[in-house]
Residue frames as a rotation matrix with the C-alpha (Angstrom) as fourth column:
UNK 1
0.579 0.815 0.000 0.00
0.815 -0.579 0.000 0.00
0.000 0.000 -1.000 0.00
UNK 2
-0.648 -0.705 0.287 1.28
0.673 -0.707 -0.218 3.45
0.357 0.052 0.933 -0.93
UNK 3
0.125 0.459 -0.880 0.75
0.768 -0.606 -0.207 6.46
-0.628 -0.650 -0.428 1.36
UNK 4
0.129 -0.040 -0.991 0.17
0.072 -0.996 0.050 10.00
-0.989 -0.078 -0.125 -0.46
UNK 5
-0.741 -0.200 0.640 -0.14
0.563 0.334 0.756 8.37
-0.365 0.921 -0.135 -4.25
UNK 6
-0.200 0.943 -0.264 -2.00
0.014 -0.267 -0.964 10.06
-0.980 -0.196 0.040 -5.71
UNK 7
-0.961 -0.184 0.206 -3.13
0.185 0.124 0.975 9.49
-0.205 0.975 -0.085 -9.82
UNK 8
-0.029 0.855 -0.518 -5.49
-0.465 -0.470 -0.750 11.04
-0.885 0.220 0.411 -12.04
UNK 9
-0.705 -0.270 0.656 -7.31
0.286 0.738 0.611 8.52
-0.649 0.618 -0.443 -14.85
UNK 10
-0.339 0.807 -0.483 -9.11
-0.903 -0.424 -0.075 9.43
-0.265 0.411 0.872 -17.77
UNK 11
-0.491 0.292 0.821 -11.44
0.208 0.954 -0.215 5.86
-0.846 0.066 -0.529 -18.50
UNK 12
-0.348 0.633 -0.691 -12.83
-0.794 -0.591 -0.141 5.64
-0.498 0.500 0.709 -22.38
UNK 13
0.189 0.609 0.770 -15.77
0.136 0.760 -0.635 3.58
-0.972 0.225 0.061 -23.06
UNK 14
-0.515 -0.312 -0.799 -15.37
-0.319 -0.795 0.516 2.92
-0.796 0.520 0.310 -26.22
UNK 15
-0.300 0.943 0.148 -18.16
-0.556 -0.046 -0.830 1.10
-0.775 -0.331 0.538 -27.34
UNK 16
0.655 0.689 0.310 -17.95
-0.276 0.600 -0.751 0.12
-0.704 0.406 0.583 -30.82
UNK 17
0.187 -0.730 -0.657 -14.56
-0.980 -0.091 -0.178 -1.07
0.070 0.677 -0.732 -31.58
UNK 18
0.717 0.455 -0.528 -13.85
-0.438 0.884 0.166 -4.41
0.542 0.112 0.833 -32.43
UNK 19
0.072 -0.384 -0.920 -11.07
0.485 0.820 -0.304 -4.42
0.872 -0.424 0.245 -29.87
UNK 20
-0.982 0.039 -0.187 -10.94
0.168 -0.291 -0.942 -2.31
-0.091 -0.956 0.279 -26.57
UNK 21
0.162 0.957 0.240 -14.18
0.730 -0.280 0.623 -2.31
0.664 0.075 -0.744 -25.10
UNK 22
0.992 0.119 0.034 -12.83
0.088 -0.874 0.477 0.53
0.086 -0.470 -0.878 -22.45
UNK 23
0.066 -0.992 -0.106 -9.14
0.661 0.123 -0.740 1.99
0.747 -0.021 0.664 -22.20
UNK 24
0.728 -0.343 -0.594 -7.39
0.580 -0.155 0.800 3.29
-0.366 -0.926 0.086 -18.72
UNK 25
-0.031 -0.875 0.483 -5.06
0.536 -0.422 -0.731 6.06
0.843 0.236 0.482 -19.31
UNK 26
0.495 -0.265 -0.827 -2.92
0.832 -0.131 0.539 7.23
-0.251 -0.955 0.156 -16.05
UNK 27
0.793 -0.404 0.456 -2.00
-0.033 -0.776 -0.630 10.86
0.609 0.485 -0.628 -16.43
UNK 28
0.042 -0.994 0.096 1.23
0.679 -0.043 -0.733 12.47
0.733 0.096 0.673 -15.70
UNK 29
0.473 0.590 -0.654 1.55
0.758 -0.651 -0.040 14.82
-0.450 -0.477 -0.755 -12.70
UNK 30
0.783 -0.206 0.587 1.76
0.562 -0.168 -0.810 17.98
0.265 0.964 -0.016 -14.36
UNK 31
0.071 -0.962 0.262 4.58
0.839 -0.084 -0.538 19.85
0.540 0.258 0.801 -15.09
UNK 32
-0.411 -0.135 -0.902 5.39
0.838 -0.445 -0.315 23.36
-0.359 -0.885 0.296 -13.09
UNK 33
-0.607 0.250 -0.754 3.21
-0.488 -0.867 0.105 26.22
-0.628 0.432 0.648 -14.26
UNK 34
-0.877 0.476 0.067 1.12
0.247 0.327 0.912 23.51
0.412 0.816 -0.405 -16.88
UNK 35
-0.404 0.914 0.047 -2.27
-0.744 -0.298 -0.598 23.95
-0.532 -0.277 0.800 -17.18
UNK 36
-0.866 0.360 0.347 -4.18
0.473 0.814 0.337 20.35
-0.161 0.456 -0.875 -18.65
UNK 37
-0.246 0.958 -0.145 -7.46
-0.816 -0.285 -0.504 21.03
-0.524 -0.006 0.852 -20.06
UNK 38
-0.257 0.368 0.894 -10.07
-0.163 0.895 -0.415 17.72
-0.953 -0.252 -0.170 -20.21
UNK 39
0.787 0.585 -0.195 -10.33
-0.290 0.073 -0.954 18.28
-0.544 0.808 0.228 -23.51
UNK 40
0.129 -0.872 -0.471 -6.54
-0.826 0.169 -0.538 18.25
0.549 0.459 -0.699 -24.94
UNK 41
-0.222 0.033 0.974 -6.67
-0.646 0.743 -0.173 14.99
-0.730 -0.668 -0.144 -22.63
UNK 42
-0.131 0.334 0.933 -8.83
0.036 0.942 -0.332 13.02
-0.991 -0.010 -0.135 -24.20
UNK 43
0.859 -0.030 -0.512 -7.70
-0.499 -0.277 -0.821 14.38
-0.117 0.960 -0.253 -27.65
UNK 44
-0.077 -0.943 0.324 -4.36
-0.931 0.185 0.316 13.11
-0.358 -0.277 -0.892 -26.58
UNK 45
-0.570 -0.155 0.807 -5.85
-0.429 0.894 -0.131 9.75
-0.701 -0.420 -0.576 -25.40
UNK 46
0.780 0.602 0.172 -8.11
0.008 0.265 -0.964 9.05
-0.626 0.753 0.202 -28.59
UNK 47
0.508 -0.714 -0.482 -5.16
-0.855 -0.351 -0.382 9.95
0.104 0.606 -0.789 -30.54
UNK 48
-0.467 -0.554 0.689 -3.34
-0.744 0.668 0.033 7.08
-0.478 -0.497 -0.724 -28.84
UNK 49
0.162 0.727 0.667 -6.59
0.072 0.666 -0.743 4.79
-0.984 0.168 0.055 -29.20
UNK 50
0.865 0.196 -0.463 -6.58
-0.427 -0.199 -0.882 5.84
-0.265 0.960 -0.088 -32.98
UNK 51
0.118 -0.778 -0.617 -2.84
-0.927 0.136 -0.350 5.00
0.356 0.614 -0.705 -34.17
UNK 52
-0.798 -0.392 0.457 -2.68
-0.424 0.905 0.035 1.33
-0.427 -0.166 -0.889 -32.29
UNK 53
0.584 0.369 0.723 -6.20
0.321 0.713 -0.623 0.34
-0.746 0.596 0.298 -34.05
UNK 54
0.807 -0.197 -0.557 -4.12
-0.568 -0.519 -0.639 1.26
-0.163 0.832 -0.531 -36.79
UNK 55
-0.416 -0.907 0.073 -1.02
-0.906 0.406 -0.118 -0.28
0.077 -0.115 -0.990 -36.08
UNK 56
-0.321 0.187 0.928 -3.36
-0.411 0.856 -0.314 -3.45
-0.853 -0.483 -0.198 -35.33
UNK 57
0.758 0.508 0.410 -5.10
0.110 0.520 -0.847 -3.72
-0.643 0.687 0.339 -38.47
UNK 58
0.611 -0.613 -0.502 -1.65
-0.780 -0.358 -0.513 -3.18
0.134 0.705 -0.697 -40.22
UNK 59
-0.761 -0.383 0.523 -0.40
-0.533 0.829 -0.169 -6.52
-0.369 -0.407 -0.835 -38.25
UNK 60
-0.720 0.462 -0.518 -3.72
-0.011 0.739 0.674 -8.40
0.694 0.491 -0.527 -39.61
UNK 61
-0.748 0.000 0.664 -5.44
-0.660 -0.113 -0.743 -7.72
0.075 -0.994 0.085 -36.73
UNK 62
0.484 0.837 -0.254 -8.08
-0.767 0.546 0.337 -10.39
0.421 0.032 0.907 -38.11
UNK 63
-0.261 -0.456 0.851 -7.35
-0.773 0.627 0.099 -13.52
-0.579 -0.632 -0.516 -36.05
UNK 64
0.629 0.609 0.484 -9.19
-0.428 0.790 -0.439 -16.16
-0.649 0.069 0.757 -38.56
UNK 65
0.634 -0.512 -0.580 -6.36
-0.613 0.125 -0.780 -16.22
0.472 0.850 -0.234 -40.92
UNK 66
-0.464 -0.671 0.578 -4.01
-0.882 0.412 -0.230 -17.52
-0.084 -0.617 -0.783 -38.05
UNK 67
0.038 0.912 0.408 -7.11
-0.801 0.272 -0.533 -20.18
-0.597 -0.306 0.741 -37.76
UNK 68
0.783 0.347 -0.516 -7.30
-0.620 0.372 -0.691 -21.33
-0.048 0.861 0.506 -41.02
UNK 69
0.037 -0.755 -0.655 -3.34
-0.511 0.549 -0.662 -22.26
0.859 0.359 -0.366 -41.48
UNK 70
-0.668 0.032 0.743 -3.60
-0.599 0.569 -0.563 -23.96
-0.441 -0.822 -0.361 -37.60
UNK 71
0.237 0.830 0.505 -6.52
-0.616 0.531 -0.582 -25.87
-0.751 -0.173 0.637 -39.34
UNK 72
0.615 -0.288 -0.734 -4.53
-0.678 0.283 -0.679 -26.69
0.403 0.915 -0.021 -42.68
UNK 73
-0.337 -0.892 -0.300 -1.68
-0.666 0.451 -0.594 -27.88
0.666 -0.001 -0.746 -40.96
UNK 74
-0.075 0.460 0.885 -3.79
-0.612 0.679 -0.405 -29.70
-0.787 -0.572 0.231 -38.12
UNK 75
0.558 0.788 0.258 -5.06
-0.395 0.526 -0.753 -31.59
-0.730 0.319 0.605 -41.36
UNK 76
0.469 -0.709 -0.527 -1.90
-0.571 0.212 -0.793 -32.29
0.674 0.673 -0.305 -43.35
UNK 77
-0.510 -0.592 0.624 -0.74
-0.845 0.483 -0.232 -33.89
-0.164 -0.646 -0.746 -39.90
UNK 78
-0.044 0.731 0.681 -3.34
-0.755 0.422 -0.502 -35.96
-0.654 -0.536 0.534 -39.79
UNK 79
0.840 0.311 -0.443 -2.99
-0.518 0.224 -0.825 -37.13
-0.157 0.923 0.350 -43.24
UNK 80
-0.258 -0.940 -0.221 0.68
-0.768 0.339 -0.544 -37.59
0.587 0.029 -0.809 -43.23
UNK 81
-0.679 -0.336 0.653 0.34
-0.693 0.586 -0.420 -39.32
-0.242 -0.737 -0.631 -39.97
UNK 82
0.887 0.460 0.029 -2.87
-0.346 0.706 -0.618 -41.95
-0.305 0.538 0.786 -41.45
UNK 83
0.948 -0.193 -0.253 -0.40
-0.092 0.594 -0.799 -42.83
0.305 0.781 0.546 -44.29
UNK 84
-0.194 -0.869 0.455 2.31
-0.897 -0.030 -0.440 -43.16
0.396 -0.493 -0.774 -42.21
UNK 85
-0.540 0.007 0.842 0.62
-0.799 0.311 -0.515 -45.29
-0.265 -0.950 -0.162 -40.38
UNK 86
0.504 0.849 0.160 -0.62
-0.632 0.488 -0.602 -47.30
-0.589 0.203 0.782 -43.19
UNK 87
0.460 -0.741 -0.490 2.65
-0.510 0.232 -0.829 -48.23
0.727 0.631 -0.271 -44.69
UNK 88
-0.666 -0.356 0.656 3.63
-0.713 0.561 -0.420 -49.79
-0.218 -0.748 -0.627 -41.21
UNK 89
-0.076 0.315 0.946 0.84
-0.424 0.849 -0.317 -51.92
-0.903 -0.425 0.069 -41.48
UNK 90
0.935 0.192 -0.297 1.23
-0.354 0.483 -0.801 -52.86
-0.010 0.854 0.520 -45.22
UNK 91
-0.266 -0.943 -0.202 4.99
-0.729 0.334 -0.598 -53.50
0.631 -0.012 -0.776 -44.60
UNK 92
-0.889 -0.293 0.351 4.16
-0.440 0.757 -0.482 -55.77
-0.124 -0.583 -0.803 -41.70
């Protein structure tokens, strides 16, 4: 437990994205003489939100492709391993 922490969060819901359903951002304390206004905040923190869905769907962010080749190769094992396993018993 820390005594005298003290942190200010800004929390966006963000409702209809297809990946954060809310995001946690832990401000800085500010600087000497700054002044924050709640708006340049959560311009800031949307900004943020905005270049990683970006950066995500530039990585593929669709997961079913990963899917598919885990299901190809699941099924080429299988196969191999069958006819593997039919040539042992036609040899013996």
């Amino acid at each position: 437990m820390m005594k005298g922490a003290q942190k200010q969060l800004i929390v966006l819901r963000t409702g209809g994205s297809r990946y954060f359903d809310e995001a946690y951002f832990v401000l800085k304390p500010p600087a000497a003489g700054e002044r924050r206004e709640s708006r340049d905040m959560v311009f800031e923190a949307n900004r943020i939100l905005r270049e990683h869905l970006a950066d995500a769907e530039e990585r593929g962010g669709d997961r079913r492709c990963g899917r598919r080749w885990f299901a190809a190769g699941l099924f080429v094992g299988v196969a191999v391993g069958a006819l593997a396993l039919l040539a042992i018993l036609w040899i013996f």
